[in-house]
N, C-alpha and C positions, 0 to 999 in steps of 0.2 A: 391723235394717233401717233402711235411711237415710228419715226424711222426706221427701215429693218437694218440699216446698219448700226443704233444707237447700243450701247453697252449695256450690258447688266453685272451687276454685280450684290449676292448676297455672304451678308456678316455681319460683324461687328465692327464701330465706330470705335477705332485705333488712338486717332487725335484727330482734334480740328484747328486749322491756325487761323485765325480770325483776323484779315486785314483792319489796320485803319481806315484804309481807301480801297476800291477794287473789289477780287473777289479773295476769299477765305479758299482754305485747301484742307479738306476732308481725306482722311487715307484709312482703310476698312481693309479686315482679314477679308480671306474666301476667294475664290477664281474671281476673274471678269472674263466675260465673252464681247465677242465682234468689236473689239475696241478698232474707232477712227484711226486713221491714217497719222491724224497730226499729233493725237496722244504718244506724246517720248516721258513723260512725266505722270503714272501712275496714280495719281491723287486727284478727287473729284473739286470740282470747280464750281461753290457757290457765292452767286453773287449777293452781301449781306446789305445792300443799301439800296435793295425796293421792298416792298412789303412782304408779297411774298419772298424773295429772299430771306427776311429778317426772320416769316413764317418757318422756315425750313431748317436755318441756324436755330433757334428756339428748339425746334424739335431733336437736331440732333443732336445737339445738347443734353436733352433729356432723356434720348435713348441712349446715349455713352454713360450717363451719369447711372441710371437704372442696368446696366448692364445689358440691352433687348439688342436686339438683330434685326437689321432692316433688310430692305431690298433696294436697292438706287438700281434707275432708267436713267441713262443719258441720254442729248438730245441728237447725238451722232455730229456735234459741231465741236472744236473746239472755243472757248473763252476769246474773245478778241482781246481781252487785257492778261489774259494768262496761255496763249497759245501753244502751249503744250500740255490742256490738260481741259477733259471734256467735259462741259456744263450738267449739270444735273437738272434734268426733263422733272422728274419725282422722287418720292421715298414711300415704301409703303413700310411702314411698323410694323413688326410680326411679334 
């Protein structure tokens, strides 16, 4: 179940910057609603160094490269290694 305060946000995959260490920062056209409090920093927060993390990089990857539109769910938390910028809960491919 998604948080009722967690974000949404649909569009397109803008850039990804892909840490060495930590999490990567995702930035996508289109509004976001109900963003958290601690988001000062616009750009979604994935972490690429668990599986599903690496599952999610993978993907959006491939929906920037293919040009598609996603939908991202955050988890209504910010990132404890990127504090101003909220984790991404999902993606649904459209």
């Amino acid at each position: 179940m998604v948080p009722c305060w967690a974000s949404q946000q649909d569009g397109a995959v803008q850039s990804y910057t892909l840490a060495r260490m930590g999490s990567g920062a995702m930035i996508m056209s289109g509004n976001r609603t109900a963003v958290p409090a601690c988001v000062t920093d616009y750009a979604w927060s994935v972490d690429g160094s668990t599986s599903y993390g690496a599952q999610l990089v993978a993907a959006i990857m491939t929906a920037r490269a293919m040009g598609r539109s996603v939908t991202v769910v955050g988890t209504g938390t910010c990132d404890p290694n990127s504090p101003t910028r909220e984790m991404v809960n999902w993606i649904q491919f459209n």
